[in-house]
C-alpha positions as CSV (number, residue, x, y, z in Angstrom):
1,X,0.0,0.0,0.0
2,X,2.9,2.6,1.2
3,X,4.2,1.5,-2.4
4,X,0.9,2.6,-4.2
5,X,0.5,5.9,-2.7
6,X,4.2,6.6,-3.3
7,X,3.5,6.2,-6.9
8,X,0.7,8.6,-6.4
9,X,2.5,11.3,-5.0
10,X,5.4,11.2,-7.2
11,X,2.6,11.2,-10.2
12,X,1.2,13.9,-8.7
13,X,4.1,16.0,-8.3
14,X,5.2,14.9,-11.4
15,X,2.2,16.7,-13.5
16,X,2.1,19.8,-11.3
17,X,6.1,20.4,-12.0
18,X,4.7,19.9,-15.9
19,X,2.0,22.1,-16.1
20,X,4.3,24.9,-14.2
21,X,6.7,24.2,-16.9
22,X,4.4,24.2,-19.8
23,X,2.7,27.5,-18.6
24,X,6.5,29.5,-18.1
25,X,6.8,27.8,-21.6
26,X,3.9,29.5,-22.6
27,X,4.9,32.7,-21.1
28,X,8.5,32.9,-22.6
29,X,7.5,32.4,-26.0
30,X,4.3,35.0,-25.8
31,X,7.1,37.0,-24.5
32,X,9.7,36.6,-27.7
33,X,6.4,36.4,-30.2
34,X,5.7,40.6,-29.0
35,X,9.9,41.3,-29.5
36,X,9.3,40.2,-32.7
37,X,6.4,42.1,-33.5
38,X,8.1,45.1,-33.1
39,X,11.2,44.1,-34.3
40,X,9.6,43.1,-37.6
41,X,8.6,46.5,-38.7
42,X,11.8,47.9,-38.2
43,X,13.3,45.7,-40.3
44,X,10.7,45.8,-43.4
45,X,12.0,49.0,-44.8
46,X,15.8,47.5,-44.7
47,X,15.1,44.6,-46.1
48,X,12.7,46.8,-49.2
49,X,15.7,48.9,-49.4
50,X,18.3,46.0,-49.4
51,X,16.1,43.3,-52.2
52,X,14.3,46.0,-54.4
53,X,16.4,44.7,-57.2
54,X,15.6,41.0,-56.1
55,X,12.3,40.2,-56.3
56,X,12.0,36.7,-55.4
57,X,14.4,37.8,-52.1
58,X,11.7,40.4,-51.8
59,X,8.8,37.9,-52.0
60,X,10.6,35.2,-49.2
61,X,10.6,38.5,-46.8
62,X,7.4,39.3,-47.0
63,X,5.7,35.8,-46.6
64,X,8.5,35.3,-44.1
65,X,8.1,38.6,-42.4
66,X,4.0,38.2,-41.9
67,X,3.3,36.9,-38.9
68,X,-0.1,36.7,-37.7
69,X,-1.4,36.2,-34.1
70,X,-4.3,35.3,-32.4
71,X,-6.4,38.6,-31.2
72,X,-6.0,38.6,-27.5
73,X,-9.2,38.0,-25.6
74,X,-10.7,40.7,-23.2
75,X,-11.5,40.2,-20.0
76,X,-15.1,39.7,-19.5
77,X,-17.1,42.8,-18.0
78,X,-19.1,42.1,-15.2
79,X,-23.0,42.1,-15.7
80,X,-23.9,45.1,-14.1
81,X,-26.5,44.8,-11.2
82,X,-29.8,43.5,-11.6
83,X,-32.1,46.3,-10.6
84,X,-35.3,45.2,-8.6
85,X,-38.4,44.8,-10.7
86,X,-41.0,47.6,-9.8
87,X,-43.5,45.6,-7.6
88,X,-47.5,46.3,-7.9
């Protein structure tokens, strides 16, 4: 029995150190995807500047450089209070 509910634990702990890990995951690359957001545009006009003479160059950027992302979801608003109904 001690056996069993060693396995347990250590199964237990096991998933709650993954799912820490997979959310800081999760935050580190959010956190690299909004560097290169505004790196990206920065770049665009060195890169037209640097390729106008090579189109297909030119062409890899742009479908390289277009990076689209999720929209970000807003918090929902709270309803706002019920009002009493008028009585009779």
């Amino acid at each position: 029995m001690n056996a069993s509910i060693l396995k347990l634990h250590t199964a237990m702990t096991n998933q709650s150190s993954a799912v820490g890990d997979r959310v800081g995951a999760r935050a580190a690359i959010e956190a690299k995807l909004d560097e290169c957001m505004t790196t990206v545009p920065k770049l665009d006009p060195i890169m037209r500047n640097k390729y106008a003479d090579d189109p297909a160059t030119l062409a890899e950027w742009t479908s390289a450089s277009h990076v689209e992302r999720a929209p970000k979801r807003k918090k929902a608003k709270e309803p706002p209070p019920a009002t009493p109904a008028p009585s009779k």
